[in-house]
C-alpha positions as CSV (number, residue, x, y, z in Angstrom):
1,X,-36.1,22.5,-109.6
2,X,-38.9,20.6,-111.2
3,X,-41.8,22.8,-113.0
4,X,-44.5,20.6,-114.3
5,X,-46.0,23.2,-116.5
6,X,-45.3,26.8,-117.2
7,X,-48.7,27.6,-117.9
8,X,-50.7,29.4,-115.6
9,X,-54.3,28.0,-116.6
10,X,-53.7,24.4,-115.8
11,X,-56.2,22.9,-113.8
12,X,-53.7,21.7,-111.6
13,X,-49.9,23.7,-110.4
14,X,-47.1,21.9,-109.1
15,X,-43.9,24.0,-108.5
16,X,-41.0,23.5,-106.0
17,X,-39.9,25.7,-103.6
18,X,-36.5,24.7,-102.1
19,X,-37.1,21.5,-100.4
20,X,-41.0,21.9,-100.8
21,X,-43.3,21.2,-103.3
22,X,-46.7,22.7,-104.2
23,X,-49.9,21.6,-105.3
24,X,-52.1,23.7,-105.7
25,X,-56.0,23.3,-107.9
26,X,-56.9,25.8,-109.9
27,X,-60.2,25.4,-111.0
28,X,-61.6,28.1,-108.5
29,X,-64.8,28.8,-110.7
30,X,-65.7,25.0,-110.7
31,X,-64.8,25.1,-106.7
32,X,-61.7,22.6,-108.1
33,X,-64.5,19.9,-108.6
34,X,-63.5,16.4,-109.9
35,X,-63.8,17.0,-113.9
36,X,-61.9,14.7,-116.2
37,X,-59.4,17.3,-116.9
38,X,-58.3,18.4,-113.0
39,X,-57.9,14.5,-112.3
40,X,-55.4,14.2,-115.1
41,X,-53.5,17.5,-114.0
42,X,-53.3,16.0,-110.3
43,X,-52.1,13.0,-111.1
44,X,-49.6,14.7,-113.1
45,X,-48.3,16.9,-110.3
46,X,-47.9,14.4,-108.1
47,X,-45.7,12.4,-110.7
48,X,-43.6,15.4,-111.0
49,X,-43.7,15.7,-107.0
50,X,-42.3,11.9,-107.2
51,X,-39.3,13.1,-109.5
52,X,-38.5,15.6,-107.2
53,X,-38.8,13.4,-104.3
54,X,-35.4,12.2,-106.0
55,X,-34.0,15.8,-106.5
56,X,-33.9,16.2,-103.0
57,X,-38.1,17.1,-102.1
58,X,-39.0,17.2,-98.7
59,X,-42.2,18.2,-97.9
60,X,-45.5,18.2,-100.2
61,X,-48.1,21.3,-99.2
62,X,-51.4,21.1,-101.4
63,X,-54.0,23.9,-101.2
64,X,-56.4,24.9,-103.8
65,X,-57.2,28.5,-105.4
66,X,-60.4,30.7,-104.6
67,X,-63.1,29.9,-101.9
68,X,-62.9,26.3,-102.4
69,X,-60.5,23.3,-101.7
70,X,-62.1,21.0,-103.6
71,X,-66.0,20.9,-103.9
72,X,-65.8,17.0,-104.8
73,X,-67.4,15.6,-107.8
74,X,-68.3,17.7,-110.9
75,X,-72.2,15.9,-111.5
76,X,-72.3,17.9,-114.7
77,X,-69.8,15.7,-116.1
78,X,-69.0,12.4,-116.2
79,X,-68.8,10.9,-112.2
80,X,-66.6,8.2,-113.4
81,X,-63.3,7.3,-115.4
82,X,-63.6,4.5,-117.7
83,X,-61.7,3.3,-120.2
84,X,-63.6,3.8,-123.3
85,X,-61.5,0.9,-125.5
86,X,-63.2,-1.8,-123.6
87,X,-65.5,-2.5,-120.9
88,X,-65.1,-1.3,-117.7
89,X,-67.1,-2.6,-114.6
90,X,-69.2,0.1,-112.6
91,X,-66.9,-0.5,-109.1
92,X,-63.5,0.1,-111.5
93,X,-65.3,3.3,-112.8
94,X,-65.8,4.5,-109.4
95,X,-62.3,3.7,-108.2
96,X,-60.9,4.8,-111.9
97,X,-62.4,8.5,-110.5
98,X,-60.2,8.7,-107.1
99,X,-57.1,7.0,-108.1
100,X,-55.5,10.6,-109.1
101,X,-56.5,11.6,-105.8
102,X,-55.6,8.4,-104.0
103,X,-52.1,8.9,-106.0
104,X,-51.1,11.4,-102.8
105,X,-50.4,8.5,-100.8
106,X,-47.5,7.4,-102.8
107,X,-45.4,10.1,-101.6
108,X,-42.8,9.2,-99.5
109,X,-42.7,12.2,-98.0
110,X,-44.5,13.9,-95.7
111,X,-48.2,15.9,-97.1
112,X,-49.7,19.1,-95.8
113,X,-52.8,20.0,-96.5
114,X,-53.7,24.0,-96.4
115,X,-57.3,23.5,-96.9
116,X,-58.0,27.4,-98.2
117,X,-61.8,26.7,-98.4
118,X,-65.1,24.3,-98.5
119,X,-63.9,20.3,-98.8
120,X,-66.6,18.2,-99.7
121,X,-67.6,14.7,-100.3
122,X,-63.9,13.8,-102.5
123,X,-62.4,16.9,-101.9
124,X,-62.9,15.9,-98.2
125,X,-61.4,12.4,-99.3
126,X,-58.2,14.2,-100.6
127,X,-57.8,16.2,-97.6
128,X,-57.6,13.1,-95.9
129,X,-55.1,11.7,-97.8
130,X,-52.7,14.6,-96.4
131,X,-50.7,13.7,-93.5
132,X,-51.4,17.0,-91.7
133,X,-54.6,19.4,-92.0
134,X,-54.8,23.3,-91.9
135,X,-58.6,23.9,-92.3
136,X,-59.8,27.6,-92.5
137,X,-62.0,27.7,-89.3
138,X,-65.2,29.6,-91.2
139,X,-65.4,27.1,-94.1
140,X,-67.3,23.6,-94.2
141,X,-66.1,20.0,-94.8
142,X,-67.4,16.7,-94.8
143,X,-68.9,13.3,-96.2
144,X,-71.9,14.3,-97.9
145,X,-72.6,10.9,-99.7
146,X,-75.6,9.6,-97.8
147,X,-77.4,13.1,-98.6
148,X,-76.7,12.2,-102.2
149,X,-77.8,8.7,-102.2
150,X,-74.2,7.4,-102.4
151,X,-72.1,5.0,-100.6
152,X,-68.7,7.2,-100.1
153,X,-65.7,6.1,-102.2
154,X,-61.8,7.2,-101.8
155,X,-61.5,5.2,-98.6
156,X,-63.5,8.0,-96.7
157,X,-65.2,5.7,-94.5
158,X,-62.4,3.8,-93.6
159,X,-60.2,6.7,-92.8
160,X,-62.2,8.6,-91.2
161,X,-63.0,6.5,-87.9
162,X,-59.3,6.2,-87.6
163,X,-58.7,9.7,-87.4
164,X,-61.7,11.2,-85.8
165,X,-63.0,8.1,-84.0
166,X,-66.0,5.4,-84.4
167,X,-68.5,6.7,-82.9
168,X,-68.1,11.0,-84.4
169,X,-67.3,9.1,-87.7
170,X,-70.3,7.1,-87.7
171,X,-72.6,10.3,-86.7
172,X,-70.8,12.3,-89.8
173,X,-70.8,9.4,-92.6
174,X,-74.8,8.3,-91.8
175,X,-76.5,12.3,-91.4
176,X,-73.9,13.5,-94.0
177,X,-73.7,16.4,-92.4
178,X,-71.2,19.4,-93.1
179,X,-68.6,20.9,-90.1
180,X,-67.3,23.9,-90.0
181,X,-63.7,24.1,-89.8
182,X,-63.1,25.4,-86.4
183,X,-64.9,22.0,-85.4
184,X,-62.8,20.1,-87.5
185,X,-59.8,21.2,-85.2
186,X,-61.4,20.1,-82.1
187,X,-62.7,16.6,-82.9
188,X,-59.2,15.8,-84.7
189,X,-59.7,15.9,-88.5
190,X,-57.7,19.2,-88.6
191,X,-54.6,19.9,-87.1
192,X,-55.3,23.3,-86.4
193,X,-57.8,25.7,-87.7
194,X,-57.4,29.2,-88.3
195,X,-59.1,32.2,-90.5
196,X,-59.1,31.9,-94.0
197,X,-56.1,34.0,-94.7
198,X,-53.7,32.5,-92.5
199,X,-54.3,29.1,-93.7
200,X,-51.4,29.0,-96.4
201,X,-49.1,31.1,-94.0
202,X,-49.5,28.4,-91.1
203,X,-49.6,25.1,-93.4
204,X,-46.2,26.5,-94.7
205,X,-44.5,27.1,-91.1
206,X,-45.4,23.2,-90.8
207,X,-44.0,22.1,-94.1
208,X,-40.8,24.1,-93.5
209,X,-40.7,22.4,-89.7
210,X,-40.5,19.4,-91.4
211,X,-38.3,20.0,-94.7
212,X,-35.4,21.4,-92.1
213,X,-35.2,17.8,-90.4
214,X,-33.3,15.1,-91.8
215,X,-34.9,14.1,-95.0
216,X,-33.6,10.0,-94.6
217,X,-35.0,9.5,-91.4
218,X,-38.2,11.5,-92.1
219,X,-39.3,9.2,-94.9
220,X,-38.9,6.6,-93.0
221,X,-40.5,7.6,-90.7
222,X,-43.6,8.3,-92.6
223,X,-43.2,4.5,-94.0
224,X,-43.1,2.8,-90.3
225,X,-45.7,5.2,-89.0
226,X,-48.4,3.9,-91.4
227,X,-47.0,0.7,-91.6
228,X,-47.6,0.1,-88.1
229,X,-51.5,1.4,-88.2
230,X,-51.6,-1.0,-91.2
231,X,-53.0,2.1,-93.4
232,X,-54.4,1.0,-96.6
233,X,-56.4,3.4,-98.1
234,X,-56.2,2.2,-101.5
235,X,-57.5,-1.2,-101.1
236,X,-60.0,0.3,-99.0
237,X,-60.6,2.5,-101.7
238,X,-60.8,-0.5,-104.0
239,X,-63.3,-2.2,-101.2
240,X,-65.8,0.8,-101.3
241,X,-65.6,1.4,-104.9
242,X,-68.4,-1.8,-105.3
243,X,-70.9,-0.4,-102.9
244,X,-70.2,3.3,-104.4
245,X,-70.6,1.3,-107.9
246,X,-74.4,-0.5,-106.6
247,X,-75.5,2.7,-104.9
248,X,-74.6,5.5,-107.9
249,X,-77.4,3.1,-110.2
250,X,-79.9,3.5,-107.6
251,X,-83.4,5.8,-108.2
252,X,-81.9,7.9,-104.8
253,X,-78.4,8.7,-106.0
254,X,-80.1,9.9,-109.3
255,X,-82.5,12.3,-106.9
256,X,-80.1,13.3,-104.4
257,X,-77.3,14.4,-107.2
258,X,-80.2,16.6,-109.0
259,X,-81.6,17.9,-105.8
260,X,-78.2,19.4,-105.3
261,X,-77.9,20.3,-108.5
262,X,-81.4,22.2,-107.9
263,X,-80.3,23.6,-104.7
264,X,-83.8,21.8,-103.3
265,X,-84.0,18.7,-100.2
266,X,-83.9,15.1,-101.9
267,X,-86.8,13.1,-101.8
268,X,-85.4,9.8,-101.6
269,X,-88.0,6.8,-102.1
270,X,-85.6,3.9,-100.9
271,X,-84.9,2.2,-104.2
């Protein structure tokens, strides 16, 4: 059994349960938002989910603690990673901030997401990283950028279309609207949805489903599956990480991240 840490205040858990592994986000009174320190911890946990993966790991279920999955991007800190001993362009700051996230999709096995609460803007791109989605049915997800003044990042609007369609994906990326989870169920970005407390309960019926089959032809499954839809979030990740990198300099991504922050409507001016 693989423990990454035995302390309970991490910002990020990983611990193995038989043939399953957890991660769970632990920052419930930041609504596990994308600070410095959580990225770090996640992309730690899914390293230690990758030694496991070795140890005999079958299944991956991430969740998150409190009311909140993952609210997204912390806009009281710093939005995006950079290494500070040389210059780093703006689009390899904005990819620098998902690749922890992104990291999910170097599992070879198989990912359940039990989304406990709220997923928004990146915490909506990490549960789409997940290869199979509990939502709660009473909580609210989505793609928020264009409400912010931002171009979305993680591969969200590449991934997206190809799970919930064109045209639905297209409505949700351009108003930036927020869904509650029960929709989320019936226009495909959700497996299943159901109330808040049996989220975990259901998420880990599926990961046990799939733990209890053979683990060879499982992974290899997973590997021909997304081989054949020619799934590349990263480099997609890497594609939107320019216009993410134009639009967070822009006088409306300034207004629309302080108008949240203000709990007000953005003015946004066009420039």
């Amino acid at each position: 059994m693989n423990s990454l840490t035995p302390n309970a205040d991490a910002a990020v858990l990983y611990e193995r349960r038989g043939h399953i592994g957890v991660i769970t986000l632990n920052r419930p009174d930041n609504r596990n938002s994308m600070t410095p320190e959580l990225l770090e911890a996640f992309s730690a946990a899914t390293r230690a989910a990758q030694d496991d993966e070795k140890q005999g790991l079958r299944c991956v279920l991430i969740t998150g603690k409190g009311r909140c999955f993952s609210a997204g991007a912390d806009f009281r800190s710093n939005i995006q990673v950079a290494d500070e001993s040389r210059y780093t362009p703006p689009h390899e700051r904005s990819f620098g901030m998902y690749g922890p996230f992104l990291s999910l999709r170097d599992l070879q096995v198989p990912v359940v997401a039990a989304l406990n609460g709220h997923a928004v803007g990146g915490g909506f791109g990490l549960s789409l990283m997940a290869d199979l989605r509990v939502a709660n049915k009473d909580a609210k997800y989505g793609a928020n950028f264009a409400r912010l003044g931002l171009h979305p990042g993680m591969a969200v609007g590449w991934v997206l279309p190809r799970i919930v369609g064109v045209q639905r994906a297209a409505e949700l990326l351009f108003t930036g609207r927020l869904f509650m989870g029960a929709e989320g169920a019936e226009i495909g970005y959700a497996l299943e949805a159901v109330a808040a407390d049996e989220v975990m309960n259901r998420a880990w019926q599926l990961a046990e489903q799939i733990a209890g089959n053979a683990p060879i032809a499982v992974k290899m499954m997973k590997r021909t599956f997304y081989d054949g839809l020619q799934w590349d979030p990263a480099q997609a990740a890497w594609q939107e990480a320019w216009a993410q990198a134009v639009t967070v300099d822009t006088d409306d991504a300034k207004e629309g991240m302080q108008a949240l922050l203000d709990k007000r409507p953005p003015q946004f001016e066009g420039r």
